[in-house]
N, CA and C atoms as an extended XYZ file, in Angstrom:
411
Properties=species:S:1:pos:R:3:atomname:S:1:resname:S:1:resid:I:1 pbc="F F F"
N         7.615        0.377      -35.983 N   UNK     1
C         7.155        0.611      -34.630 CA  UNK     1
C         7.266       -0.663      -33.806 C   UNK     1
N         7.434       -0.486      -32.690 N   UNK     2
C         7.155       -1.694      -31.628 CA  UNK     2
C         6.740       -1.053      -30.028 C   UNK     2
N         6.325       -2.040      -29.502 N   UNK     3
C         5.918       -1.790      -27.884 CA  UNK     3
C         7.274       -2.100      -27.187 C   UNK     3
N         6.701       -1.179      -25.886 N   UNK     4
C         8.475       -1.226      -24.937 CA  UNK     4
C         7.999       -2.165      -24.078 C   UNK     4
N         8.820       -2.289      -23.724 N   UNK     5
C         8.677       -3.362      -22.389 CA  UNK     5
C         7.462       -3.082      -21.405 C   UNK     5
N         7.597       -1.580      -21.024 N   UNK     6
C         6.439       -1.459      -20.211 CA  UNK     6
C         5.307       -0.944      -21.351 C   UNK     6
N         5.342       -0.869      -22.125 N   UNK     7
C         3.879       -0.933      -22.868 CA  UNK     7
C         3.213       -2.477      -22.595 C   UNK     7
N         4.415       -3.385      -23.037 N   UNK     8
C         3.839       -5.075      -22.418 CA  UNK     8
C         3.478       -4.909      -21.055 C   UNK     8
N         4.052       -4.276      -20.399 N   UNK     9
C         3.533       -4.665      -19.362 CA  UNK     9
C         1.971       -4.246      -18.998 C   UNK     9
N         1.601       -2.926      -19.510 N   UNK    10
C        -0.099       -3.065      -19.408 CA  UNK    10
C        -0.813       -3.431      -20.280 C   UNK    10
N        -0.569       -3.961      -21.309 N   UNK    11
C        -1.487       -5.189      -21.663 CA  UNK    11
C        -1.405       -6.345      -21.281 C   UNK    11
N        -0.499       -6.479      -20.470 N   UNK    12
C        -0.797       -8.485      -19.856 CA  UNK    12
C        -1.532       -8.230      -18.828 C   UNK    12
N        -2.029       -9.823      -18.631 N   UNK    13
C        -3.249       -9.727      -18.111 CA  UNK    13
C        -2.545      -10.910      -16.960 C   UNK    13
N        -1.766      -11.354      -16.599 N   UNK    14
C        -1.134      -12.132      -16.136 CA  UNK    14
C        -0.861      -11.907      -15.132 C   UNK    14
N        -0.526      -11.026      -14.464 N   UNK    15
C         0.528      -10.428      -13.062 CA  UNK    15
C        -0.716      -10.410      -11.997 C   UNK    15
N        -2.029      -10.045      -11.908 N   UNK    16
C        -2.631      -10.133      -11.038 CA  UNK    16
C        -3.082      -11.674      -10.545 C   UNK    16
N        -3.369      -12.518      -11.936 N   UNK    17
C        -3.638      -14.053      -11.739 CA  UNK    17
C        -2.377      -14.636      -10.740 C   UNK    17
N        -1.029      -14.299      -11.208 N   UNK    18
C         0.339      -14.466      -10.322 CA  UNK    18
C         0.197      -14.123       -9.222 C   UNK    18
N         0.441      -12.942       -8.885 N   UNK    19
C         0.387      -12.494       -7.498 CA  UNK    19
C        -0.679      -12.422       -6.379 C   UNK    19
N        -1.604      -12.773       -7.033 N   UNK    20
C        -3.085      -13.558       -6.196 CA  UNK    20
C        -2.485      -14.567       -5.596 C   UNK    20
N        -1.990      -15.658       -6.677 N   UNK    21
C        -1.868      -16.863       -5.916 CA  UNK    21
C        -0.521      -17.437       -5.398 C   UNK    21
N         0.064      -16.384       -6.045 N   UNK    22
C         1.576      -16.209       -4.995 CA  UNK    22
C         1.247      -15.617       -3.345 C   UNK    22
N        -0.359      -15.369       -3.303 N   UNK    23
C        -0.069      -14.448       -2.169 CA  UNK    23
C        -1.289      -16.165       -1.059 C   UNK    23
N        -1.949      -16.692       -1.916 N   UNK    24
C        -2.577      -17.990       -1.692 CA  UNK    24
C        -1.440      -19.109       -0.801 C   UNK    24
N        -0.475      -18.833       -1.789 N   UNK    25
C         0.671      -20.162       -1.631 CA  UNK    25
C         1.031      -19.823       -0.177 C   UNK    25
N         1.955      -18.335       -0.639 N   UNK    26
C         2.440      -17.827        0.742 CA  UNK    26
C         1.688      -17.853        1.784 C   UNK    26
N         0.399      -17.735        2.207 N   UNK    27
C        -0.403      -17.439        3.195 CA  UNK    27
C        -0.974      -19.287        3.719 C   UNK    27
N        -0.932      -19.968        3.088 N   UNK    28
C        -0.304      -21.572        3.261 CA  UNK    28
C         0.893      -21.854        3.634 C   UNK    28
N         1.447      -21.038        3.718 N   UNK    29
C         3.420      -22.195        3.911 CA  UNK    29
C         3.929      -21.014        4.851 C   UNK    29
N         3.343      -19.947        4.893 N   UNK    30
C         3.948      -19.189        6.566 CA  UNK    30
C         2.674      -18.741        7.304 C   UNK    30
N         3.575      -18.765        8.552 N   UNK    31
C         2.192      -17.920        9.766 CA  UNK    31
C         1.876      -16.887        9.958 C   UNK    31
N         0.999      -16.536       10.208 N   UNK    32
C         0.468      -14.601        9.863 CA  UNK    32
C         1.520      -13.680        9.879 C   UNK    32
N         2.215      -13.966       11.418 N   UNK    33
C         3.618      -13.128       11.606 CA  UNK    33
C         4.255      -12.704       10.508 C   UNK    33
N         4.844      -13.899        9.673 N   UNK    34
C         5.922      -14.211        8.819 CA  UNK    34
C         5.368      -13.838        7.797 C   UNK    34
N         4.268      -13.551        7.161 N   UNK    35
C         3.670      -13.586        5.866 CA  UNK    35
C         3.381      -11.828        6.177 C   UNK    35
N         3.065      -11.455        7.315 N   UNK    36
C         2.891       -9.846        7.778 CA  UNK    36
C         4.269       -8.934        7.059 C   UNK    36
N         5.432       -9.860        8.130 N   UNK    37
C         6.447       -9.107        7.769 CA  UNK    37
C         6.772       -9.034        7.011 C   UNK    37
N         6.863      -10.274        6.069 N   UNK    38
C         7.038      -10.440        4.424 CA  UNK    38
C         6.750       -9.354        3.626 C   UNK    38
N         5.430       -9.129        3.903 N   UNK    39
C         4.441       -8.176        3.068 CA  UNK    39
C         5.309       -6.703        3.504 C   UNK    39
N         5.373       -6.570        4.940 N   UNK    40
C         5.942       -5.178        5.407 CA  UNK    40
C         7.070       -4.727        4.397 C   UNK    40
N         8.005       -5.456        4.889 N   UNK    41
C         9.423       -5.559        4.489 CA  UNK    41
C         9.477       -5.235        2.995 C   UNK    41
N         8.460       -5.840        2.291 N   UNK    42
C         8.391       -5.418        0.846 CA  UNK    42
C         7.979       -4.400        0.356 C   UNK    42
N         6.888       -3.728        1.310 N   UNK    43
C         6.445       -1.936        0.827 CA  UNK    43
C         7.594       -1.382        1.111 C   UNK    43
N         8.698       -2.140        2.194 N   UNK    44
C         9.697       -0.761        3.161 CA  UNK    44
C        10.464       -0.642        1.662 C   UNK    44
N        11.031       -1.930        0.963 N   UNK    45
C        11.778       -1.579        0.300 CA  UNK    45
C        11.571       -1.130       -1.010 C   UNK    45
N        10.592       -1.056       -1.470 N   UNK    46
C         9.356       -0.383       -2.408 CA  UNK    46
C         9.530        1.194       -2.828 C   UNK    46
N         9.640        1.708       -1.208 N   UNK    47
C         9.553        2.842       -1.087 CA  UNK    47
C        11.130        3.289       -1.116 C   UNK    47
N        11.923        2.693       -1.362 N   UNK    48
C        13.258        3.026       -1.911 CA  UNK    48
C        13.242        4.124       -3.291 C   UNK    48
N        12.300        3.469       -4.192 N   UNK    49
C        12.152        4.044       -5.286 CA  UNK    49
C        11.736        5.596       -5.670 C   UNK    49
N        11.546        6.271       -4.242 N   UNK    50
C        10.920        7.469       -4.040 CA  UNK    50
C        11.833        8.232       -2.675 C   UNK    50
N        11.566        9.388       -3.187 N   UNK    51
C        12.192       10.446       -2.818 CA  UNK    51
C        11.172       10.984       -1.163 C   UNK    51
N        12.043       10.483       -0.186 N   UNK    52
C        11.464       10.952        0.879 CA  UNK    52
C        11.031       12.559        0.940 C   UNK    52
N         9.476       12.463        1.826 N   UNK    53
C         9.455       13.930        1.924 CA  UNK    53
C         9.507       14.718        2.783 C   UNK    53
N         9.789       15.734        3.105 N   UNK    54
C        10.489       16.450        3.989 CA  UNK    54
C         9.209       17.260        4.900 C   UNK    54
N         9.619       18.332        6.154 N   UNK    55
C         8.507       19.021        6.688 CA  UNK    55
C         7.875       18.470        7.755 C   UNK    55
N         6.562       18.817        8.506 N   UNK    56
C         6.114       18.174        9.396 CA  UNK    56
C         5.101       16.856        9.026 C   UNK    56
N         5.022       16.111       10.176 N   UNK    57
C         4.486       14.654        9.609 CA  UNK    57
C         2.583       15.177        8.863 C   UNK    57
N         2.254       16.039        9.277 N   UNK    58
C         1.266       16.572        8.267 CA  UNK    58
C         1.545       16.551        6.692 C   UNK    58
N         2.495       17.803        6.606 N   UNK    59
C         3.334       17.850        5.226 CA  UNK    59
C         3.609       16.168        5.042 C   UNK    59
N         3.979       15.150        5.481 N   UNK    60
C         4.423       14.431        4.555 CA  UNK    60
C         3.551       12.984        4.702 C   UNK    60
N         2.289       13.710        5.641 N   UNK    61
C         1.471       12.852        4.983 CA  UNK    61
C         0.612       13.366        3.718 C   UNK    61
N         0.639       14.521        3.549 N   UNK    62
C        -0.123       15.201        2.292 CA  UNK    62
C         0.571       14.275        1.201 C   UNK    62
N         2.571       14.672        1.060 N   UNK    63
C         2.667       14.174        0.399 CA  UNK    63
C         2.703       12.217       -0.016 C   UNK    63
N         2.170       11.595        0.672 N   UNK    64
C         1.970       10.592        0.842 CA  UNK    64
C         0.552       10.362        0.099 C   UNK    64
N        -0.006       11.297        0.182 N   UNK    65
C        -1.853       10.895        0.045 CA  UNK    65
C        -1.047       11.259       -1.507 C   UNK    65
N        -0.512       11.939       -2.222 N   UNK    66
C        -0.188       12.324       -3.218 CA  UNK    66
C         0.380       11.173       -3.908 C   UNK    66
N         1.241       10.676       -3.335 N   UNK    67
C         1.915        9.716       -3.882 CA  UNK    67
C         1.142        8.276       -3.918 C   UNK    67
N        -0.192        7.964       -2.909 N   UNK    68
C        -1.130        7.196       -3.479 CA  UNK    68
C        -1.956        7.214       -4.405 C   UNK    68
N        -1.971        8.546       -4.786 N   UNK    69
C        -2.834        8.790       -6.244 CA  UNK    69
C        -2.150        8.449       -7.299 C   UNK    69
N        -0.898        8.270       -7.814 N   UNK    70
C        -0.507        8.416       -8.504 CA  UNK    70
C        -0.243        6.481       -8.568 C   UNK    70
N        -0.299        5.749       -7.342 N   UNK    71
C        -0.946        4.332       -7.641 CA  UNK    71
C        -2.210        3.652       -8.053 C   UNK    71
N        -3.501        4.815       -8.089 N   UNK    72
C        -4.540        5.016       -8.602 CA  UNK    72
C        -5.517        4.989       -7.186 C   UNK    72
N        -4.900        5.267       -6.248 N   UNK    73
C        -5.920        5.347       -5.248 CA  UNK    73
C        -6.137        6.943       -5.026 C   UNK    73
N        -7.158        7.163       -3.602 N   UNK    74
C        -8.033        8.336       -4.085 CA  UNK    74
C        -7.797        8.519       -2.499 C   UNK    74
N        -7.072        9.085       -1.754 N   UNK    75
C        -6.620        9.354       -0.512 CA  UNK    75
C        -7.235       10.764        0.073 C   UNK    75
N        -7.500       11.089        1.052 N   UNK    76
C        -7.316       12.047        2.326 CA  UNK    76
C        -6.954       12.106        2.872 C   UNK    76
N        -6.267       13.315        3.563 N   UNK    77
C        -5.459       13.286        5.218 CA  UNK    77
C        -6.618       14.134        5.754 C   UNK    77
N        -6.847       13.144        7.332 N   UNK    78
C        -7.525       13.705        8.142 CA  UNK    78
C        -6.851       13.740        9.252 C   UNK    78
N        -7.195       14.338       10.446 N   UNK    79
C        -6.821       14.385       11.966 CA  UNK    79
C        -7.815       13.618       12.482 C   UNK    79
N        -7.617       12.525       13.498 N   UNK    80
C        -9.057       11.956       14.460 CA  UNK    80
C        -7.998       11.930       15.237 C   UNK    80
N        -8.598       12.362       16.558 N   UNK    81
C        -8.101       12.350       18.079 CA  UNK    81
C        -6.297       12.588       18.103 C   UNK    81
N        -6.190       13.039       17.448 N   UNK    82
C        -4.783       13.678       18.071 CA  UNK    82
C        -4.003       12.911       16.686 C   UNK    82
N        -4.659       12.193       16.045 N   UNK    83
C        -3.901       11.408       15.249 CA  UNK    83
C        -4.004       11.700       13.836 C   UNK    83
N        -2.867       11.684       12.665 N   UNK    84
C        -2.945       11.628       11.060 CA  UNK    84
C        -3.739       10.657       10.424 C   UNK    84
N        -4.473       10.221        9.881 N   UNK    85
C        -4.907        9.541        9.160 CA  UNK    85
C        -5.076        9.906        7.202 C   UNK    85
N        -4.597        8.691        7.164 N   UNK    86
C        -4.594        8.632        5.510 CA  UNK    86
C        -6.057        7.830        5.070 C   UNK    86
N        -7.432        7.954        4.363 N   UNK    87
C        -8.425        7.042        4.210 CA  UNK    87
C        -8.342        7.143        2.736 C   UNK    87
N        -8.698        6.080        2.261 N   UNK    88
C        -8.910        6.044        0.743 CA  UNK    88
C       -10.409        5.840        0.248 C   UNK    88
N       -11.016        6.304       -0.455 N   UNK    89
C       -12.098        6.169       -0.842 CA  UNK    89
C       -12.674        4.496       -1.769 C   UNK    89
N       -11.442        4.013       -2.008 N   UNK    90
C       -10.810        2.849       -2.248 CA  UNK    90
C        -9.984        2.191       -2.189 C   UNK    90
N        -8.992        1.017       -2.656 N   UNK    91
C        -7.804        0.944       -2.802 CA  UNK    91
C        -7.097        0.766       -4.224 C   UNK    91
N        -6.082        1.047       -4.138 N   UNK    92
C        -5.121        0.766       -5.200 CA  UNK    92
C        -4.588       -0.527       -5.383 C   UNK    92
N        -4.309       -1.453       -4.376 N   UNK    93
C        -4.412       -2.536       -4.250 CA  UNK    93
C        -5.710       -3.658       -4.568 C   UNK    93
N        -7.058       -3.187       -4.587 N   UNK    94
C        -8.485       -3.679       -4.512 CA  UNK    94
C        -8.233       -5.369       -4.816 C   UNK    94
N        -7.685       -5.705       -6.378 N   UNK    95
C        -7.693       -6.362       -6.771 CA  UNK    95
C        -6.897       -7.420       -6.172 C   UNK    95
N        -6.084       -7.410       -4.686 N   UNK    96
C        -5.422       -8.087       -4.121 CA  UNK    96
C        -5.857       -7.988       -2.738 C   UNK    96
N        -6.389       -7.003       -2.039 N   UNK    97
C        -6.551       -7.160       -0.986 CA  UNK    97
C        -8.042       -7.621       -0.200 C   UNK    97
N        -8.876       -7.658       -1.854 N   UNK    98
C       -10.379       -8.208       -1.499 CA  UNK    98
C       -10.043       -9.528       -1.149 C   UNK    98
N        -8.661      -10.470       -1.670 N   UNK    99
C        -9.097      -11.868       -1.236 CA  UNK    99
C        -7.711      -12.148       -0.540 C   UNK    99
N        -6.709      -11.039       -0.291 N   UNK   100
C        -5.515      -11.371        0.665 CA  UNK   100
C        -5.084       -9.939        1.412 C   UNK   100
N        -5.952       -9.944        2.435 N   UNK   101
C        -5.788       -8.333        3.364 CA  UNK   101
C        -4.378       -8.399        3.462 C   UNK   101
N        -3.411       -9.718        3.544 N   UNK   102
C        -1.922       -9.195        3.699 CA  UNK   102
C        -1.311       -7.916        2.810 C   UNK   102
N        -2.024       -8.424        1.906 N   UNK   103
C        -1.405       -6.780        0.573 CA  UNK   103
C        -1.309       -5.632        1.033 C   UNK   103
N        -2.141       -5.158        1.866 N   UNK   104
C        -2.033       -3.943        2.582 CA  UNK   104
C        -0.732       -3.753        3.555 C   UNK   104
N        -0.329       -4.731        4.110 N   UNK   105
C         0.519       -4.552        4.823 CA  UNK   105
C         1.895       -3.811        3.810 C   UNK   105
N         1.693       -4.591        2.443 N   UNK   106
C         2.887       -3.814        1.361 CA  UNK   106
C         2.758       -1.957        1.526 C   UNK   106
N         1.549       -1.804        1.402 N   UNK   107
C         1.476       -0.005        1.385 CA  UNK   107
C         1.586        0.494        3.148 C   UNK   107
N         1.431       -0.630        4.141 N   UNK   108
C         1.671        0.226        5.886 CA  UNK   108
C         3.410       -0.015        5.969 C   UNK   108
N         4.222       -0.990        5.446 N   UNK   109
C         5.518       -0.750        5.151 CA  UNK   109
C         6.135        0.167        3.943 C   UNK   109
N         5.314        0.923        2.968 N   UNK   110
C         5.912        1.408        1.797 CA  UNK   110
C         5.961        3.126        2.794 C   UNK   110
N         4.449        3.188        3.293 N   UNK   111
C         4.162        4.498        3.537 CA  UNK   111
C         5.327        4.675        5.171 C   UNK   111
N         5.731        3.702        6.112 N   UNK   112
C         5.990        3.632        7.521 CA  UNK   112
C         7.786        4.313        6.955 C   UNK   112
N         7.967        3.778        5.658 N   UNK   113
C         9.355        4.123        5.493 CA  UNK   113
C         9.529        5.024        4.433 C   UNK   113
N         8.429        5.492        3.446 N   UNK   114
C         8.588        7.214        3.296 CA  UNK   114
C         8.651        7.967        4.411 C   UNK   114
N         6.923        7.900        4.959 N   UNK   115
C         6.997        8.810        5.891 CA  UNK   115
C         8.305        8.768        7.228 C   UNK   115
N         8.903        8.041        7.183 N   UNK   116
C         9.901        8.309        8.382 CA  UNK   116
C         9.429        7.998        9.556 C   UNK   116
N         7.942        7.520        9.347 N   UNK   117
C         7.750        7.496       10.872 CA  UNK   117
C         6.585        6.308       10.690 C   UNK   117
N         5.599        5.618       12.019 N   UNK   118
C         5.517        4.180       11.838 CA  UNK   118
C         3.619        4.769       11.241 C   UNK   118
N         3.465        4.039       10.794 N   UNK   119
C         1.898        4.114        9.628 CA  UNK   119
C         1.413        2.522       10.127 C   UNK   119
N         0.203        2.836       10.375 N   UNK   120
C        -0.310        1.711       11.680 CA  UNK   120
C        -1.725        1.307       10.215 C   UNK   120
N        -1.914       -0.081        9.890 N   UNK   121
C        -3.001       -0.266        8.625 CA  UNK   121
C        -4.473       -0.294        9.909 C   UNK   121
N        -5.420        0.576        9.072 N   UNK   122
C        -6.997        0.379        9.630 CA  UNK   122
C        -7.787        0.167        8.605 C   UNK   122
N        -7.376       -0.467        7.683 N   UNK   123
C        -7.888       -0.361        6.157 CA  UNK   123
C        -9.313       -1.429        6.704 C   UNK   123
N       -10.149       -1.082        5.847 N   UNK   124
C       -11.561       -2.053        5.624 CA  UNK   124
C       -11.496       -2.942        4.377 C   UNK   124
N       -12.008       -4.054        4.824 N   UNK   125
C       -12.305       -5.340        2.874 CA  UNK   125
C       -13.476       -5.409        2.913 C   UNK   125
N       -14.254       -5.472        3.928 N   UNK   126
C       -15.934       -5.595        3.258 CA  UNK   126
C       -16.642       -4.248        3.590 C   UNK   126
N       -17.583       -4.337        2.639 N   UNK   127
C       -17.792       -4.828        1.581 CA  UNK   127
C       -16.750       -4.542        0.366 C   UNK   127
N       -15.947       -3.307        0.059 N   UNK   128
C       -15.198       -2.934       -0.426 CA  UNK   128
C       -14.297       -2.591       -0.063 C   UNK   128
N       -12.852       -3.026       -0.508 N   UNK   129
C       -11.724       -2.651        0.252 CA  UNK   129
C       -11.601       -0.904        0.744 C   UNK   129
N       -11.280       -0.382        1.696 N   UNK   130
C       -10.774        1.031        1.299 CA  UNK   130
C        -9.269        1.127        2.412 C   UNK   130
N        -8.542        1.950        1.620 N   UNK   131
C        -7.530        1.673        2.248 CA  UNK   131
C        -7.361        2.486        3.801 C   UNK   131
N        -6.721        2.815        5.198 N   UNK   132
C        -6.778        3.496        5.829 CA  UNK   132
C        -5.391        3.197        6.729 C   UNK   132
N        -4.459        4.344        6.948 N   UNK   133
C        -3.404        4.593        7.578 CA  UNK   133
C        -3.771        5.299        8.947 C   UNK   133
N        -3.219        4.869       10.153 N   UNK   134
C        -2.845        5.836       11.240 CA  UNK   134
C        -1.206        6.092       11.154 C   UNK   134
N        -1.058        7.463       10.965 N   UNK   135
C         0.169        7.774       11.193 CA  UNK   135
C         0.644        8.313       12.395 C   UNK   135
N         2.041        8.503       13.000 N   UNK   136
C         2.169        8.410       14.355 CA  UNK   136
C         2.767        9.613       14.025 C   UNK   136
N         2.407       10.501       15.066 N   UNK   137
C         3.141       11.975       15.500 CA  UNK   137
C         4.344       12.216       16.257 C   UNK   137
Protein backbone atom coordinates (compact mmCIF):
# COMPACT_ATOMS: atom_id res chain seq x y z
CA UNK A 1 0.00 0.00 0.00
CA UNK A 2 0.98 3.65 -0.22
CA UNK A 3 -0.64 7.24 -0.07
CA UNK A 4 -1.27 9.27 -3.38
CA UNK A 5 -0.21 12.41 -3.71
CA UNK A 6 -3.39 13.92 -2.72
CA UNK A 7 -3.81 11.70 0.24
CA UNK A 8 -0.36 13.81 1.22
CA UNK A 9 -1.87 16.44 0.57
CA UNK A 10 -4.50 16.28 3.54
CA UNK A 11 -2.34 15.33 5.99
CA UNK A 12 0.15 18.21 5.70
CA UNK A 13 -0.20 20.66 7.82
CA UNK A 14 1.95 23.11 5.94
CA UNK A 15 -0.03 24.92 3.13
CA UNK A 16 -2.06 27.09 5.43
CA UNK A 17 1.26 28.23 7.56
CA UNK A 18 2.50 29.08 3.59
CA UNK A 19 -0.18 30.80 2.28
CA UNK A 20 -0.89 32.92 5.42
CA UNK A 21 2.32 34.35 5.06
CA UNK A 22 2.61 34.40 1.45
CA UNK A 23 -0.46 36.46 1.75
CA UNK A 24 1.61 38.72 4.86
CA UNK A 25 4.60 39.19 2.39
CA UNK A 26 2.35 40.09 -0.50
CA UNK A 27 0.20 42.56 1.38
CA UNK A 28 3.82 44.31 2.33
CA UNK A 29 5.42 44.60 -1.15
CA UNK A 30 2.06 45.67 -3.13
CA UNK A 31 -0.75 48.28 -2.69
CA UNK A 32 -4.28 47.26 -1.97
CA UNK A 33 -5.09 47.75 -5.74
CA UNK A 34 -2.40 45.35 -6.85
CA UNK A 35 -2.70 42.77 -4.12
CA UNK A 36 -6.89 43.07 -4.87
CA UNK A 37 -6.32 42.22 -8.36
CA UNK A 38 -3.80 39.68 -7.66
CA UNK A 39 -6.20 37.91 -5.46
CA UNK A 40 -9.11 38.56 -8.25
CA UNK A 41 -7.27 37.37 -11.14
CA UNK A 42 -6.50 34.19 -9.23
CA UNK A 43 -10.20 33.03 -8.31
CA UNK A 44 -10.92 34.16 -12.26
CA UNK A 45 -8.51 31.61 -13.21
CA UNK A 46 -9.45 29.05 -10.53
CA UNK A 47 -12.66 28.88 -11.90
CA UNK A 48 -11.27 27.51 -15.16
CA UNK A 49 -11.38 24.22 -13.48
CA UNK A 50 -15.22 24.11 -13.55
CA UNK A 51 -17.81 23.80 -15.83
CA UNK A 52 -19.77 27.02 -16.28
CA UNK A 53 -23.43 27.03 -15.47
CA UNK A 54 -25.98 27.70 -17.63
CA UNK A 55 -29.84 29.36 -17.19
CA UNK A 56 -30.85 32.50 -15.48
CA UNK A 57 -28.40 34.39 -13.13
CA UNK A 58 -30.72 32.87 -10.27
CA UNK A 59 -30.08 29.30 -11.69
CA UNK A 60 -26.49 29.94 -11.64
CA UNK A 61 -26.27 31.42 -8.61
CA UNK A 62 -27.94 28.27 -7.01
CA UNK A 63 -25.44 26.58 -8.82
CA UNK A 64 -22.70 28.55 -7.37
CA UNK A 65 -24.00 28.28 -3.69
CA UNK A 66 -23.55 24.51 -4.71
CA UNK A 67 -20.32 24.68 -5.82
CA UNK A 68 -19.30 26.53 -2.46
CA UNK A 69 -20.33 23.64 -0.53
CA UNK A 70 -18.43 21.42 -1.98
CA UNK A 71 -15.30 23.94 -0.76
CA UNK A 72 -16.80 23.33 2.66
CA UNK A 73 -18.72 26.42 2.94
CA UNK A 74 -22.45 26.54 3.82
CA UNK A 75 -24.09 29.13 1.28
CA UNK A 76 -27.66 30.67 0.46
CA UNK A 77 -29.10 32.49 -2.36
CA UNK A 78 -31.18 35.25 -1.35
CA UNK A 79 -32.85 38.30 -3.21
CA UNK A 80 -32.34 41.88 -1.19
CA UNK A 81 -33.60 44.83 -3.16
CA UNK A 82 -33.63 43.78 -6.58
CA UNK A 83 -30.37 42.04 -6.05
CA UNK A 84 -28.80 38.05 -5.85
CA UNK A 85 -26.99 37.49 -2.98
CA UNK A 86 -24.83 34.54 -2.05
CA UNK A 87 -24.31 34.59 2.27
CA UNK A 88 -22.41 31.96 3.91
CA UNK A 89 -23.06 30.96 7.27
CA UNK A 90 -19.24 30.87 7.31
CA UNK A 91 -16.35 30.71 5.16
CA UNK A 92 -14.45 28.23 3.36
CA UNK A 93 -11.65 30.33 3.29
CA UNK A 94 -11.95 31.18 7.44
CA UNK A 95 -8.56 30.13 8.00
CA UNK A 96 -7.18 32.89 5.62
CA UNK A 97 -9.46 35.49 5.58
CA UNK A 98 -9.68 36.03 9.54
CA UNK A 99 -6.13 37.58 9.22
CA UNK A 100 -5.99 38.55 5.25
CA UNK A 101 -9.67 39.77 3.99
CA UNK A 102 -7.71 39.85 0.53
CA UNK A 103 -8.57 35.97 0.28
CA UNK A 104 -11.95 36.70 -0.41
CA UNK A 105 -11.32 38.58 -3.23
CA UNK A 106 -9.96 34.81 -4.67
CA UNK A 107 -13.78 33.48 -4.35
CA UNK A 108 -15.47 37.40 -5.81
CA UNK A 109 -13.04 36.57 -8.93
CA UNK A 110 -13.64 32.60 -8.94
CA UNK A 111 -17.54 33.16 -8.58
CA UNK A 112 -17.53 36.82 -11.13
CA UNK A 113 -16.11 34.30 -13.83
CA UNK A 114 -18.32 31.16 -13.31
CA UNK A 115 -21.15 33.08 -12.95
CA UNK A 116 -20.58 35.09 -16.19
CA UNK A 117 -21.46 37.98 -14.66
CA UNK A 118 -19.65 40.55 -12.00
CA UNK A 119 -20.08 39.13 -8.03
CA UNK A 120 -19.43 42.29 -5.92
CA UNK A 121 -17.58 40.76 -2.09
CA UNK A 122 -19.85 42.00 1.18
CA UNK A 123 -18.32 39.31 3.14
CA UNK A 124 -17.91 40.08 7.12
CA UNK A 125 -14.35 39.07 9.40
CA UNK A 126 -15.50 40.06 12.73
CA UNK A 127 -16.23 38.51 14.71
CA UNK A 128 -16.31 35.54 12.36
CA UNK A 129 -15.60 35.52 8.88
CA UNK A 130 -18.85 34.80 6.78
CA UNK A 131 -18.63 34.91 3.34
CA UNK A 132 -21.20 37.26 1.21
CA UNK A 133 -21.60 37.88 -2.68
CA UNK A 134 -23.76 40.58 -4.51
CA UNK A 135 -24.41 39.29 -7.79
CA UNK A 136 -25.36 41.57 -10.67
CA UNK A 137 -28.54 40.99 -12.79
Amino acid sequence: YSITVEGEAQFSTIYLPVLTQFLRVAEGRCSESQLAAFMTDTGKSLAERYSKPVGSVKARANAAARLIRTFGGIPEVRSRNGTIVIRGAGCPLAALTSENPAACRVLEGLLTEYLGTPAKMCCTHEPEPRCCFEIAQ
